[in-house]
C-alpha positions in Angstrom: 107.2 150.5 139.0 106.5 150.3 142.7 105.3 146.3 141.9 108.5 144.8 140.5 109.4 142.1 139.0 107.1 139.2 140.3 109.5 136.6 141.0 108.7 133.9 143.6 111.8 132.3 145.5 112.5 129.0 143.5 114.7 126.5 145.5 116.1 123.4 144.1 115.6 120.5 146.7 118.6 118.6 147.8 118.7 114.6 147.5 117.9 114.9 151.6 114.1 114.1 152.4 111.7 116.8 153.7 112.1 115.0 157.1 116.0 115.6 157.3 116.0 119.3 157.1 116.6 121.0 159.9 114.1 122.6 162.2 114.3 125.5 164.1 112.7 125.9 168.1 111.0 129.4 167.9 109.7 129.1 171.4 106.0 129.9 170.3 106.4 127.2 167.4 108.6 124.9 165.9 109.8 125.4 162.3 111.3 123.5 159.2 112.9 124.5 156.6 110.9 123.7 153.2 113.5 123.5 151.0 117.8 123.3 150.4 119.1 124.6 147.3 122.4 122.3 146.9 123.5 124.3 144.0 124.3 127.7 146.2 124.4 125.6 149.6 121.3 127.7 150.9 118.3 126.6 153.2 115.0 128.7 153.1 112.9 128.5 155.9 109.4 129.6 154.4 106.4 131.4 156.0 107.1 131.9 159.6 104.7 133.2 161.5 106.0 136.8 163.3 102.3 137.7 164.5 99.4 136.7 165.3 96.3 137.0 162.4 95.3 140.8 161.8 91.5 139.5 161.6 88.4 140.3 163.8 89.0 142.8 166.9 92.8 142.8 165.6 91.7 144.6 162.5 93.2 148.3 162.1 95.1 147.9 165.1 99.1 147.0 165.7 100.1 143.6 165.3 100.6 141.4 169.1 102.9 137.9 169.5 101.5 134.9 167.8 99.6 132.5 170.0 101.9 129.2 170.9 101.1 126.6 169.1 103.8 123.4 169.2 100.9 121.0 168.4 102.7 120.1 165.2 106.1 121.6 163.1 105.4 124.3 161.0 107.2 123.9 157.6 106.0 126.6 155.9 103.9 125.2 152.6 101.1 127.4 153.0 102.2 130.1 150.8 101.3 133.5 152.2 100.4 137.1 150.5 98.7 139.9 151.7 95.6 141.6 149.9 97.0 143.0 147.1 95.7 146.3 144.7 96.6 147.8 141.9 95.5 151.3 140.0 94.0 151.1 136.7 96.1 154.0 136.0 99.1 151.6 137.0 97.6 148.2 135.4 96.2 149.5 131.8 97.5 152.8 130.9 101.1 153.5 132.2 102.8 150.2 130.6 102.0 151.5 127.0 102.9 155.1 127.9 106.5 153.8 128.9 106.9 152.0 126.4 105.8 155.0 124.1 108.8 157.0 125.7 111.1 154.2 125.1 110.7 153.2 121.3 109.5 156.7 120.1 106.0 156.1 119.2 103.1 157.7 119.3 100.4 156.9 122.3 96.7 156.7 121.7 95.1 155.1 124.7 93.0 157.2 126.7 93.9 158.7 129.8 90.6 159.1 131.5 90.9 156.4 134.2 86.9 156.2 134.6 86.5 155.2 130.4 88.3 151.8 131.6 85.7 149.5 133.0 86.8 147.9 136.4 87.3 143.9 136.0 88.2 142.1 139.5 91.0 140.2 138.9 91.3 137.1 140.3 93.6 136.8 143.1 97.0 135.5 144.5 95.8 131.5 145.5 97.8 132.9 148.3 95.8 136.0 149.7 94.9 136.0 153.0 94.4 138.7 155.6 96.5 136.3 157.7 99.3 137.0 156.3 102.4 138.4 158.8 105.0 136.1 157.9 108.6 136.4 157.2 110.8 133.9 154.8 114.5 133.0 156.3 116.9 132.2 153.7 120.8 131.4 155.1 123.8 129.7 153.8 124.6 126.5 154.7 127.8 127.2 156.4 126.4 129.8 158.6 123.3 128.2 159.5 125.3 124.3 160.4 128.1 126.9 162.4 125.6 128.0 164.5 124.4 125.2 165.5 126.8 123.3 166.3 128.7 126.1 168.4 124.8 126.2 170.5 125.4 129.9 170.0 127.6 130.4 172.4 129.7 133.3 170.8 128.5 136.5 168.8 131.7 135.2 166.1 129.7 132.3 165.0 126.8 134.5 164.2 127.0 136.4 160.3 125.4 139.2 159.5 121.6 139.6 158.6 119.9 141.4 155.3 116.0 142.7 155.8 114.3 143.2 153.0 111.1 145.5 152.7 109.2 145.4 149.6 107.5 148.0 147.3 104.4 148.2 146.0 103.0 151.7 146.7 102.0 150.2 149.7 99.2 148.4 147.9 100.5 145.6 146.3 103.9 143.3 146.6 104.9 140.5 149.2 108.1 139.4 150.2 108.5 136.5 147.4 108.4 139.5 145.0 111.9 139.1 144.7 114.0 136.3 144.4 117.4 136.7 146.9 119.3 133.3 145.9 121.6 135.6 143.6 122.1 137.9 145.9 123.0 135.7 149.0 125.5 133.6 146.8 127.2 137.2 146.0 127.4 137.5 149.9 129.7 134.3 149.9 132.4 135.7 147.6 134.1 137.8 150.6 132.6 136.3 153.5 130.6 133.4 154.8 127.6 135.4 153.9 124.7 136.7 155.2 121.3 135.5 156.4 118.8 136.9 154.2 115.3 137.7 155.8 112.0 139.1 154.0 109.2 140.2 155.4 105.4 140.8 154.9 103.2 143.7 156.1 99.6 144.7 155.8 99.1 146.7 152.0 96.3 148.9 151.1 93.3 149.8 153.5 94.3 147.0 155.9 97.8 148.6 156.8 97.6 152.2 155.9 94.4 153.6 156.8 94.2 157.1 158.8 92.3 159.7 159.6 90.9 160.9 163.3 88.1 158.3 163.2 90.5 155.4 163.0 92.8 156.9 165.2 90.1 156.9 167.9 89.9 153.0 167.5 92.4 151.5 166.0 95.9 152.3 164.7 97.0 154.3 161.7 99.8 153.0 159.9 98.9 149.4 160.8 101.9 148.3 158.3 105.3 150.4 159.9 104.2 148.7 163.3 104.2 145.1 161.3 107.5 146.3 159.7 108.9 147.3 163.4 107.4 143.9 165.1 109.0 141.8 162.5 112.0 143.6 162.8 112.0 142.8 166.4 111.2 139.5 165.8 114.6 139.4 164.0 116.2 141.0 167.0 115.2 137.9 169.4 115.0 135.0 167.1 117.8 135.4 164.0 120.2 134.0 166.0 118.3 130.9 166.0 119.3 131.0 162.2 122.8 131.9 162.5 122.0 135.4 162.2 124.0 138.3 164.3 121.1 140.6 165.9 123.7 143.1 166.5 124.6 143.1 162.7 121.2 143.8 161.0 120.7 146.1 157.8 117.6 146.9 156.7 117.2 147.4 152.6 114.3 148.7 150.8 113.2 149.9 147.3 110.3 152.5 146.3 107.6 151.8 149.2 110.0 149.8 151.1 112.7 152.4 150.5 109.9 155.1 152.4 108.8 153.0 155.0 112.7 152.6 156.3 112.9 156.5 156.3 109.5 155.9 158.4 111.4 153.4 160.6 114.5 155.8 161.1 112.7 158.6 162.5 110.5 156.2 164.4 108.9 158.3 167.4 111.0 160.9 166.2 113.7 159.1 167.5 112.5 158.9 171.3 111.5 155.4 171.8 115.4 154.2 171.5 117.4 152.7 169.5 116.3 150.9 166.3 116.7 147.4 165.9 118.5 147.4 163.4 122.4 149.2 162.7 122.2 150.0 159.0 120.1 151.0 156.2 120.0 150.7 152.5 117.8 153.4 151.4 116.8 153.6 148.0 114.3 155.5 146.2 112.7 155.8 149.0 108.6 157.0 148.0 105.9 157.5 149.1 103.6 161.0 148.4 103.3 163.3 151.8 100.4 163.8 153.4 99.3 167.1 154.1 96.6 167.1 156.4 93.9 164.7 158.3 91.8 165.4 155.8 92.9 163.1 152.7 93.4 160.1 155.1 90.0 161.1 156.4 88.2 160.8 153.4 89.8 157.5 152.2 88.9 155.9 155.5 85.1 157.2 155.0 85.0 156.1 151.4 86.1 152.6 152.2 83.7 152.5 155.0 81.0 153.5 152.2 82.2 150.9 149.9 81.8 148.2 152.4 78.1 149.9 153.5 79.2 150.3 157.3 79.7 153.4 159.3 82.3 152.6 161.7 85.5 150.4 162.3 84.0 148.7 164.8 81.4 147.7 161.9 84.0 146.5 159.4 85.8 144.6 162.0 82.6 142.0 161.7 82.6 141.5 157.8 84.2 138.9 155.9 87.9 138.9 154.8 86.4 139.0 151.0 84.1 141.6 151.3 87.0 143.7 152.7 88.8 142.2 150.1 86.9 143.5 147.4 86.3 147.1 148.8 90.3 147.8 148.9 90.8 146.4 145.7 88.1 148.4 144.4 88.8 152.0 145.9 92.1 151.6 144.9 91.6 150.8 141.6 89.8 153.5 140.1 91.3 156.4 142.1 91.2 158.7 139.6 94.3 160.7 140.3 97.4 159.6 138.3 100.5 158.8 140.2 98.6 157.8 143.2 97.7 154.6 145.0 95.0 156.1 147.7 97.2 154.7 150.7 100.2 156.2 152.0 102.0 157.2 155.5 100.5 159.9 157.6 101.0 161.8 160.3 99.8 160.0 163.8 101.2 162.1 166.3 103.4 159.0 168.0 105.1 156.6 165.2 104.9 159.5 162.8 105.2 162.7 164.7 106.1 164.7 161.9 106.8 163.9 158.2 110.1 162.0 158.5 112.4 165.1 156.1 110.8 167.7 158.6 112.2 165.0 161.4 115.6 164.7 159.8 115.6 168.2 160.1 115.3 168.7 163.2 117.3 165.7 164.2 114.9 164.2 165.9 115.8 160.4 164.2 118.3 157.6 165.4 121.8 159.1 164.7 123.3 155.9 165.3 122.9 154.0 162.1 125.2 153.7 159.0 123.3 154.7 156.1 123.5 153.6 152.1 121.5 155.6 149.8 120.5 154.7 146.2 118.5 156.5 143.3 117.6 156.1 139.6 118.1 158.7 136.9 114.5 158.9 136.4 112.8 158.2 139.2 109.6 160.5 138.2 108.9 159.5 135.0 106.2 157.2 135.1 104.4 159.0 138.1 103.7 161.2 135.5 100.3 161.5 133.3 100.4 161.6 129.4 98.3 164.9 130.1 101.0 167.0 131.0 102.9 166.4 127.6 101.2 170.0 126.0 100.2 171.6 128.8 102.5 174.3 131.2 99.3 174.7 133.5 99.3 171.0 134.2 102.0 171.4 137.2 99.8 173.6 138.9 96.8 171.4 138.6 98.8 168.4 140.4 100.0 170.4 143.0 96.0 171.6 143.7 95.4 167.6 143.9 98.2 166.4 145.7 98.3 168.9 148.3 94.9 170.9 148.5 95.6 173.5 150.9 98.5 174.5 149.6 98.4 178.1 149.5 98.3 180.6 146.4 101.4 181.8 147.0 103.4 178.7 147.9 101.8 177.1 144.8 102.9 180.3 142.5 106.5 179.7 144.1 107.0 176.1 142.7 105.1 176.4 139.6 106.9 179.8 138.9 110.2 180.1 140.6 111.6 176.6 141.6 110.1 174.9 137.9 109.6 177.1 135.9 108.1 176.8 132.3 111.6 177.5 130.9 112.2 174.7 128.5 116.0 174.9 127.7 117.7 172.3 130.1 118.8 174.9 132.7 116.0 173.8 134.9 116.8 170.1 134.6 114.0 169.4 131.8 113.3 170.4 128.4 109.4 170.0 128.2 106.5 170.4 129.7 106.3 166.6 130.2 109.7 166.7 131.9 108.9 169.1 134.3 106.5 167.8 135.5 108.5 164.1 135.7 111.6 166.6 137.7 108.7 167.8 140.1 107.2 164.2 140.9 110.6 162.8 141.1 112.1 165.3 143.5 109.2 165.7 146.1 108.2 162.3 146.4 111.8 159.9 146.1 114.9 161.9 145.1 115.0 164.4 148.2 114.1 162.0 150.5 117.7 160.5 149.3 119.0 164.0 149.8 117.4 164.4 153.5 119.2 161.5 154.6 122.7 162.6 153.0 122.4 165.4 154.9 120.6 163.9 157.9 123.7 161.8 158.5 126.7 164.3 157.7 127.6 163.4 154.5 128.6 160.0 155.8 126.4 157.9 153.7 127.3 155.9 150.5 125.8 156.9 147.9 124.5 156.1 144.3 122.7 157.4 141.1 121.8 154.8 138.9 122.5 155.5 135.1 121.5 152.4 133.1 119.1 153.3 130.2 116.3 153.9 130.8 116.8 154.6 134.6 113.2 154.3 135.5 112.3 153.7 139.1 113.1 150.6 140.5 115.1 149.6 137.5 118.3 149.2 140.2 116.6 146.3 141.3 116.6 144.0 138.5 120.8 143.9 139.1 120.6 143.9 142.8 118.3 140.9 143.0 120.4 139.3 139.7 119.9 135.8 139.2 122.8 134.0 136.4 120.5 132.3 133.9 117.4 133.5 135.0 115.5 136.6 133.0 113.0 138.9 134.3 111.3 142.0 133.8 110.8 145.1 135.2 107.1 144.8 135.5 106.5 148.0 133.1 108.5 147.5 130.5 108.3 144.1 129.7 111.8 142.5 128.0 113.8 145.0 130.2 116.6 143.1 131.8 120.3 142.9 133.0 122.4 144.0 130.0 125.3 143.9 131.7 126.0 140.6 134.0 129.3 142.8 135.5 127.6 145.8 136.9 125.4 143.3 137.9 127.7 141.4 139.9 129.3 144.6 141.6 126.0 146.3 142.7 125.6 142.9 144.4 129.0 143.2 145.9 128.5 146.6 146.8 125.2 145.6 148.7 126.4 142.8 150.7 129.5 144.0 151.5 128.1 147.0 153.0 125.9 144.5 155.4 128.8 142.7 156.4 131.5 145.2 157.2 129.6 148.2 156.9 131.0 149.9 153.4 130.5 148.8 150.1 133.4 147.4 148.3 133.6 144.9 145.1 137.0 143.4 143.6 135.0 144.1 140.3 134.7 148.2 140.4 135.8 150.9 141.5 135.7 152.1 145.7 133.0 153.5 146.9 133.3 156.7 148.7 131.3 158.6 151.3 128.8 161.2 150.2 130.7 164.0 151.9 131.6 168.2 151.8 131.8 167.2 147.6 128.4 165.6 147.5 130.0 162.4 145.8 127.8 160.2 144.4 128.7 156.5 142.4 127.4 157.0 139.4 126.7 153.3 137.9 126.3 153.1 134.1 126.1 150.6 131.7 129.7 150.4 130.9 131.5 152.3 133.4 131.2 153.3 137.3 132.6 156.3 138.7 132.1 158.9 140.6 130.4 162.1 140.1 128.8 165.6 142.1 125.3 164.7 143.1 123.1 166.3 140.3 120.4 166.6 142.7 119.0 169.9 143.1 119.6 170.9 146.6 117.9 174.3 146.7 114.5 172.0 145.7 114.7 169.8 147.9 115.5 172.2 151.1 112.6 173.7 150.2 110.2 170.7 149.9 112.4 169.8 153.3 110.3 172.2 155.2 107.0 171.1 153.5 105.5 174.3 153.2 102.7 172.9 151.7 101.8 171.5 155.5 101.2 174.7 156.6 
């Protein structure tokens, strides 16, 4: 479920003509809003440029300031979305598995990825290697205050909401998601808060790695568009009404791993963050090992496009580049994996960021919320391992191909064990595996920032049937009257409007006084020496001891597996 409900932001226009709404001086540019939704009393400023276009000699490399260009106002109807891909794995085979699980019936289709013939699909209209942009969307109130106080006190200024999207870091944009629900929630204890999403560079044009790239260009092309745009925010959301002083980051699945990324940024040695608060939830992403796996995607995609070198690909065509992502991405073979992930560079990522919580080597000064689903490895898991007790072992050989003997005897033997009756956690083969993928790639990444930050962290399990990954999402971006899907399981939606409505308050009431609080449930309390956790169900919200298994998750802490 890293793509997620495929919503794009609807506004409904006011009676006001496109030439009355209000436009915002960025310096470089000026900028209108496109649209005012009169019902909520929200303005969304659409497609703003944060950077300049990642093509030609910027290819591969971190993104630099947009040129100036006040020629004309910008308002933002060119929609924007970066090349997306998606696994057959992901696309074909996984929906019917799930859906298998969740009405009891038996699945047929056939698991061998390379029996399904690769079809191109046909693109977003939107796609476009130019596409580091960022959508603004404020409240009324806060954005007129602003303005007509010039800015001239931080109390006029409310406080500001980043979103990062998932996606496995091959897919998803920041319309994925549609915030007007959520910023109207903001409203109910506040004036609200200024809403900003942002795009970054998916696939082989944000994540590749490896020592030849790193000899020209730069690895992990998308955290440095997450950081620039973040520090766009910092000089420009005031502009907005926005508080740069009052920024918390929020991000689910690959969004969720890219702000652990962000956290222990430089392991911690390039200063503060600009930003003062984090929503982290389930935050995933599957480590990297070694150079070598980053290595070999780079040289496969170089193959696909028949060059030899970056400086090569930098000359070809946005769609031939295009097609070669799309393409290596689709039919990686592996289950559970989407070829393009967050390595190890030496400078943003000096170490895998729960070996940098560790050794505190991170930005202490942040006030962290945390979030999980029940289960979170579920669908990461093939159909394959459903009869088999060998099958753990055979991931672990894929996933991490140096591991050693012993190391690997350790976790298939003494931390899961083929021990069927619940003490473990799971009661199958199938579930074991599912506890193993969930743990090592999202739920102790929750648990290394609990600890990370002493305890002081709010935060959650989610509980609602079915609990899949992601599944949180569909009631924190909650819409009244509006449906959606969870993207795997299609008809999955709210089924309770309440909950709803108080993870909402929970999430914006964190941003703007900095813990989470709702009129509609219960408080909610710090993690602390109890290891508290709110446990949100379908019907009732409590809290509860943190089920996670801690001696796992120290152990995949230390990663081993890195050696």
């Amino acid at each position: 479920m890293f793509k997620l409900l495929a919503f794009v932001l609807l506004a409904t226009l006011s009676t006001c003509s496109a030439s009355n709404l209000p436009i915002v001086d960025l310096g470089y540019e000026l900028h209108q809003a496109i649209s005012f939704n009169s019902a909520q009393g929200l303005y969304n400023f659409s497609n703003i440029r944060y950077a300049a276009p990642p093509v030609g000699d910027l290819r591969f490399r971190a993104p630099v300031a947009p040129a100036r260009n006040r020629t004309k106002v910008q308002n933002g109807t060119v929609g924007r979305v970066c090349p997306q891909a998606v696994p057959i794995w992901f696309q074909y085979i996984e929906p019917a598995f799930l859906l298998s699980i969740s009405e009891g019936t038996q699945f047929n289709l056939s698991t061998n990825i390379s029996s399904y013939p690769y079809v191109p699909t046909k693109p977003d209209p939107r796609t476009t290697e130019d596409c580091l942009f960022l959508d603004v969307v404020v409240p009324e109130k806060v954005f007129n205050r602003s303005r007509s106080s010039r800015i001239s006190s931080g109390k006029s200024l409310a406080p500001v909401l980043v979103w990062i999207d998932g996606g496995g870091f091959t897919q998803g944009d920041k319309t994925q998601l549609n915030p007007s629900g959520l910023v109207n929630r903001s409203t109910v204890v506040g004036d609200g808060v200024v809403f900003v999403a942002i795009n970054y560079r998916l696939g082989a044009f944000g994540w590749l790695g490896g020592h030849t790239l790193m000899a020209n260009g730069t690895a992990n092309a998308g955290l440095h568009d997450q950081r620039f745009a973040l520090d766009w925010i910092s000089k420009n959301i005031h502009l907005f009404g926005g508080d740069p002083n009052q920024v918390t980051v929020m991000g689910d699945s690959a969004g969720g791993g890219s702000i652990m990324h962000q956290i222990t940024a430089y392991g911690g040695q390039n200063g503060t963050s600009p930003f003062q608060q984090a929503i982290v939830q389930s935050p995933g992403w599957v480590p990297t090992p070694d150079d070598k796996q980053p290595e070999q995607a780079l040289q496969q995609f170089l193959k696909l496009l028949n060059v030899s070198t970056i400086a090569e690909a930098r000359k070809l065509s946005s769609k031939k580049l295009i097609a070669a992502n799309a393409y290596q991405i689709a039919t990686k073979p592996s289950w559970g994996e989407f070829v393009y992930t967050p390595v190890v560079d030496g400078t943003f990522v000096p170490k895998l960021p729960g070996q940098l919580l560790l050794e505190g080597r991170y930005d202490h000064n942040l006030t962290v919320m945390t979030g999980h689903t029940s289960n979170e490895g579920i669908e990461f898991t093939s159909p394959d391992s459903r009869n088999s007790s060998t099958y753990l072992a055979t991931l672990l050989k894929k996933s991490y191909p140096s591991v050693k003997p012993n190391v690997s005897s350790y976790i298939t033997d003494v931390l899961y064990p083929p021990v069927y009756n619940g003490s473990h956690g799971y009661n199958s083969p199938f579930t074991r595996v599912a506890v193993a993928n969930g743990e090592s790639a999202i739920e102790c990444n929750v648990d290394y920032l609990n600890w990370a930050f002493g305890n002081q962290t709010f935060a959650y399990e989610f509980n609602v049937p079915p609990g899949l990954h992601g599944l949180d999402m569909l009631y924190v971006f909650y819409n009244k009257g509006q449906s959606a899907d969870d993207g795997d399981l299609p008809g999955l939606k709210v089924q309770n409007e309440t909950v709803a409505l108080i993870v909402q308050d929970y999430i914006t009431s964190f941003a703007q006084f900095g813990a989470p609080k709702s009129a509609l449930g219960p408080a909610f309390k710090r993690y602390g020496p109890q290891n508290m956790v709110l446990n949100i169900g379908n019907h009732t919200i409590g809290p509860m001891r943190d089920t996670t298994n801690a001696s796992r998750c120290h152990f995949w802490q230390t990663a081993p597996y890195y050696q």
